[in-house]
C-alpha positions as CSV (number, residue, x, y, z in Angstrom):
1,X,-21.4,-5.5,38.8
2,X,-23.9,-6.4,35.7
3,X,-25.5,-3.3,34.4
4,X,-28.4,-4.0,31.9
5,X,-28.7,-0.8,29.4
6,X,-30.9,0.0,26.3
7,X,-28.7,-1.4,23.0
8,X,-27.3,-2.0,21.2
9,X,-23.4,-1.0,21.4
10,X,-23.0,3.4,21.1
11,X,-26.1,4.3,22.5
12,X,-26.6,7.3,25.2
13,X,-27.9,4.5,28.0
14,X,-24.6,3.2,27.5
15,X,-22.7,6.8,28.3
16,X,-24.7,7.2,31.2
17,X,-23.8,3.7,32.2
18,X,-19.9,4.6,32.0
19,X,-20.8,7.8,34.1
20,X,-22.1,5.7,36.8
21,X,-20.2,3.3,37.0
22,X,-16.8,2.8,34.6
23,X,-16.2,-0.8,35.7
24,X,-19.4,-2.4,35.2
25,X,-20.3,-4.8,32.8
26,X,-22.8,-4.3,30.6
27,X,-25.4,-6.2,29.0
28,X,-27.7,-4.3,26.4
29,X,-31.7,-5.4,25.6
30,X,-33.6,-4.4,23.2
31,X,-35.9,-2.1,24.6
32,X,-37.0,-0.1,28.1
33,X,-39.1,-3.3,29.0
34,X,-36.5,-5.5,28.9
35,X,-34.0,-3.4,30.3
36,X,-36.1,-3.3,33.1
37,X,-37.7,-6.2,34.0
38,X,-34.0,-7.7,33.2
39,X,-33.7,-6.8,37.2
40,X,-36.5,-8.8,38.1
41,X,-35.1,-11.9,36.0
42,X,-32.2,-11.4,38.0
43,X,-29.9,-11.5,35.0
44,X,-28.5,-8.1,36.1
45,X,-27.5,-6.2,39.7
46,X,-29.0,-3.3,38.3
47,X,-30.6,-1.7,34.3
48,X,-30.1,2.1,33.6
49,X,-33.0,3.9,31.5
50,X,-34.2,6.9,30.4
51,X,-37.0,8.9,32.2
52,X,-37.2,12.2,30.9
53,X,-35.6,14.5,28.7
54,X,-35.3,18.4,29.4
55,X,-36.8,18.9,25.2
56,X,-39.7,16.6,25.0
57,X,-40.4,15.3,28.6
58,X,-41.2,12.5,30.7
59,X,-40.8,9.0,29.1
60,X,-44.2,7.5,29.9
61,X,-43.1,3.9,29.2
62,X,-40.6,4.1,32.3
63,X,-42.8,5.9,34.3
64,X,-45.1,2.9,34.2
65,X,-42.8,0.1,34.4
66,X,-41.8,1.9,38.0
67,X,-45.5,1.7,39.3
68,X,-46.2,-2.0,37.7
69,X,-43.2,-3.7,39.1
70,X,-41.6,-3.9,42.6
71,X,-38.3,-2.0,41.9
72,X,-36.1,0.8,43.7
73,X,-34.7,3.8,41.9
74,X,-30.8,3.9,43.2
75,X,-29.4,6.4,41.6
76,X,-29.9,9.0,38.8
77,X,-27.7,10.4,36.2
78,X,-27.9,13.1,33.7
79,X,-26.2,13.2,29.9
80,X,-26.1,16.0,28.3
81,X,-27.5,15.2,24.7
82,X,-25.9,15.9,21.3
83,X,-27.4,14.6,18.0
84,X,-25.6,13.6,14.8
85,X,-26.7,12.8,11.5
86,X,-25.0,9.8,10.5
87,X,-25.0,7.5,6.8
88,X,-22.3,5.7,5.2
89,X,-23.3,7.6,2.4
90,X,-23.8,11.0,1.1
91,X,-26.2,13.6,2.1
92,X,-27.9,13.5,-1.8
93,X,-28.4,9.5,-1.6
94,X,-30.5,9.5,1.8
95,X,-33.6,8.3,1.4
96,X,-34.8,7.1,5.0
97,X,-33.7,8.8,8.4
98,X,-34.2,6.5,11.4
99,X,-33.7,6.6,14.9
100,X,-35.9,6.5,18.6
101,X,-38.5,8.7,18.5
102,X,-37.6,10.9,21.5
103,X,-34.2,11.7,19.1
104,X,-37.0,12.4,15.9
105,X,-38.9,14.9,17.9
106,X,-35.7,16.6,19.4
107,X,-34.6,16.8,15.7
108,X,-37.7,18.1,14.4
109,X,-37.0,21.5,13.1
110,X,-34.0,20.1,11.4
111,X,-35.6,17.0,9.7
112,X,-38.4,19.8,8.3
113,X,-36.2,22.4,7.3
114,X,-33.2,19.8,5.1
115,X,-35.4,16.5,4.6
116,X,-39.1,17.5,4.4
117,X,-40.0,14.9,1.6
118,X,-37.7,11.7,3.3
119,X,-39.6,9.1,5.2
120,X,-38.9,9.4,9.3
121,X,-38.4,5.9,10.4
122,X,-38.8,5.6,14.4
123,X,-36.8,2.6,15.9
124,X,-36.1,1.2,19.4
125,X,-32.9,3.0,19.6
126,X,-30.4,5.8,18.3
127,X,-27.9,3.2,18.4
128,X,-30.1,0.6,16.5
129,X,-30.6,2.9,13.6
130,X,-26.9,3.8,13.2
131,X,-26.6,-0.1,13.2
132,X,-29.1,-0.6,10.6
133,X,-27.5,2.8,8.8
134,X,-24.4,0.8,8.3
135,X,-25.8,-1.4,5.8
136,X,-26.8,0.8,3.4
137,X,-25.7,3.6,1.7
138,X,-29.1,5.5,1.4
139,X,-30.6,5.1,5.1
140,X,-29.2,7.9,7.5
141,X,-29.4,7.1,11.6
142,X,-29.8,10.5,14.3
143,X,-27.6,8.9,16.9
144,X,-24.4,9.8,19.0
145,X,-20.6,10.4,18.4
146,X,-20.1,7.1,20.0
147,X,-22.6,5.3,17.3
148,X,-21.0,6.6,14.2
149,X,-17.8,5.5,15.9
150,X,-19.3,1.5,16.3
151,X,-20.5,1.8,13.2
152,X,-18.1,3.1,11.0
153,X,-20.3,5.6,9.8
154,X,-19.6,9.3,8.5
155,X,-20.6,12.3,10.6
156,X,-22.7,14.0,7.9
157,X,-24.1,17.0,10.6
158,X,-23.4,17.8,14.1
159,X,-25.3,19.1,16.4
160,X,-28.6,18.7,14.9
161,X,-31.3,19.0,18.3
162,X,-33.6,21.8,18.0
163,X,-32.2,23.4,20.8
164,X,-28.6,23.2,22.1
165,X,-29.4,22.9,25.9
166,X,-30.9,19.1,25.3
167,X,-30.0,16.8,28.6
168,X,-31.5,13.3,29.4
169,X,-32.1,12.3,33.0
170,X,-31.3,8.2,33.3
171,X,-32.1,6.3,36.5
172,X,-30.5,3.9,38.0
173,X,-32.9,0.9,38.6
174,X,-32.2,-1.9,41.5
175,X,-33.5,-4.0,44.0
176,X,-32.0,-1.5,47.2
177,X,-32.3,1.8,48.9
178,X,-28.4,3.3,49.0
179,X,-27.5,4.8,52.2
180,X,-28.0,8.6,52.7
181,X,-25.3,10.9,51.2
182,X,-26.6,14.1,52.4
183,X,-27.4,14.9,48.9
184,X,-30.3,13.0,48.1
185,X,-33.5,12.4,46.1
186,X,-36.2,10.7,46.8
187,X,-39.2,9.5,44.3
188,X,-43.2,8.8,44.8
189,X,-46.5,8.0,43.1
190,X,-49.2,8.9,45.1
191,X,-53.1,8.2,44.3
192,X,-55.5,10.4,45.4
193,X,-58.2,7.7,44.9
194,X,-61.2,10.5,45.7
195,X,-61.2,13.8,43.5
196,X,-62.1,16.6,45.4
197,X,-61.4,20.5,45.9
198,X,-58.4,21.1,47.6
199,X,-57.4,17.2,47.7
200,X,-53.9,17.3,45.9
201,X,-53.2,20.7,47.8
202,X,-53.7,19.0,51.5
203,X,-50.7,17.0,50.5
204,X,-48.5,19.4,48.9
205,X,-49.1,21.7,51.9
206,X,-47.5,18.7,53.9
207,X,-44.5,18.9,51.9
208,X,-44.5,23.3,52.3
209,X,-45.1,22.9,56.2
210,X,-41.8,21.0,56.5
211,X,-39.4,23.2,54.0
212,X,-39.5,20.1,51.6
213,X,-38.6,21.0,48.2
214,X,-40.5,19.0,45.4
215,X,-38.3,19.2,41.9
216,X,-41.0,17.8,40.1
217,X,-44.8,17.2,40.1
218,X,-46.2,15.0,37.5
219,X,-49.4,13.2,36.3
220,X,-50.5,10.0,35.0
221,X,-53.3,8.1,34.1
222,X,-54.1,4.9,36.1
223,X,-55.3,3.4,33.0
224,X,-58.2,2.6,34.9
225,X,-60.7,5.2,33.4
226,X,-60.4,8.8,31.9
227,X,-59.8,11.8,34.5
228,X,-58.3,9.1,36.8
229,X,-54.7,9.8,37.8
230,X,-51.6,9.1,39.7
231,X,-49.1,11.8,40.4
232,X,-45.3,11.1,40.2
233,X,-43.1,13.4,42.8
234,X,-39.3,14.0,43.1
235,X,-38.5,15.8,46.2
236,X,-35.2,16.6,47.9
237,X,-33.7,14.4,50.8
238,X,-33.6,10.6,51.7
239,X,-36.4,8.5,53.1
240,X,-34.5,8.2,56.3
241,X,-34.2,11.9,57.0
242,X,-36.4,12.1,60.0
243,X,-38.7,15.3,58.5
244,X,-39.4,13.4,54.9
245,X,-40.0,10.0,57.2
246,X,-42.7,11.6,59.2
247,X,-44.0,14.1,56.5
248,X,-44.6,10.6,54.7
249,X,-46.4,9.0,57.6
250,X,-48.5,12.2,57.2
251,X,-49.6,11.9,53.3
252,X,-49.8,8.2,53.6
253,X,-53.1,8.8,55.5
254,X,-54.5,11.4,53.1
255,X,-54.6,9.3,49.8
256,X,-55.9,6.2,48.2
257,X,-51.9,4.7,47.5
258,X,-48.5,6.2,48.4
259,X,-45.7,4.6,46.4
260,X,-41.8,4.7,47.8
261,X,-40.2,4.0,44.4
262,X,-36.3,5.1,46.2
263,X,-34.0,7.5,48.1
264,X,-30.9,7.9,46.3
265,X,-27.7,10.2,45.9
266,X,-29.1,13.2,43.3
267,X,-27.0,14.4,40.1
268,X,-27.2,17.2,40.7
């Protein structure tokens, strides 16, 4: 199995790659885009990237690429998150700190309170900047274990994320629905396409009247004008489960688009 993942070599994609699956092989892009659309090119059986992290949020790049493109989420994995400060040099010579900017703003309270006057460099990936740390003594990368281990670079401070509780959700992104497991997930975008009291209520009624619990509710905009939006749900159980099937057929009706982006066997 080919498993495209956000690179380079050390980066948290690639730990929630080896969680889900220790015997792929994996090829790593440069950014979410790529990793993504490397599906489509049909380079890889599957790509693994981040969607939301429990600090900062939903990651509104891969929230799009999942309504733009014909794709099926097929599984889901969750890392828990631990951020190092990492330089080949000493904490005196650093001069730039780089790394994705999800990592920066987990980091924030720690970048104000030791390096308030040091330029904050964002890059494509934790694991790129502790690649581009490697080659000089002054630049300092906010990356994983794993990365300083690549890298050869010196653990300068552990545990550096504003809050200790930090965990990253990754989906698993294929061409298939996986067969029900009895502990499932399923994910939507519906559009509501008319604004109107009560409108978003009608469906979430739907999923109440059938005991269906939503673990997330979220909104986007449909780039199409302002106050325009779609809404991303999670909800528990599998698309073939005979009460989610029908409560479907049921919302379908009511809005402007509903979106089937996958069933597939939860994390948790």
């Amino acid at each position: 199995m080919i498993i495209g993942i956000l690179g380079p070599e050390g980066s948290y994609t690639e730990k929630a790659a080896k969680h889900w699956n220790k015997m792929g092989d994996l090829h790593y892009y440069d950014d979410i885009q790529d990793t993504v659309e490397a599906v489509l090119r049909n380079e890889v059986d599957y790509s693994i990237v981040p969607v939301e992290n429990s600090l900062e949020g939903s990651i509104p790049l891969t929230l799009d690429l999942l309504m733009e493109h014909q794709l099926k989420i097929a599984g889901e994995v969750i890392i828990q998150i631990s951020h190092c400060l990492l330089s080949k040099g000493r904490l005196s010579d650093i001069k730039v700190i780089m790394s994705h900017p999800q990592a920066l703003s987990q980091c924030r309270k720690f970048i104000k309170m030791h390096f308030r006057n040091t330029e904050v460099r964002p890059v494509l990936s934790t694991s790129l900047a502790a690649k581009l740390a490697s080659g000089s003594n002054d630049i300092a990368a906010i990356a994983s274990v794993e990365s300083a281990q690549s890298y050869g670079l010196e653990i300068l401070e552990e545990n550096i994320q504003d809050i200790n509780e930090n965990y990253t959700r990754f989906i698993v992104v294929g061409k298939e629905t996986p067969h029900p497991t009895g502990n499932d997930k399923t994910s939507i975008i519906i559009y509501l396409q008319k604004n109107r009291p009560g409108a978003l209520f009608e469906i979430l009624e739907e999923f109440a009247n059938k005991n269906i619990d939503l673990t997330k509710i979220e909104s986007r905009p449909t780039k199409k004008f302002l106050g325009d939006y779609l809404f991303h749900i999670d909800l528990k159980g599998h698309i073939e489960d005979r009460h989610i099937k029908e409560t479907l057929e049921k919302i379908k009706d009511k809005v402007g688009m509903l979106k089937i982006l996958g069933s597939y066997p939860a994390a948790l």
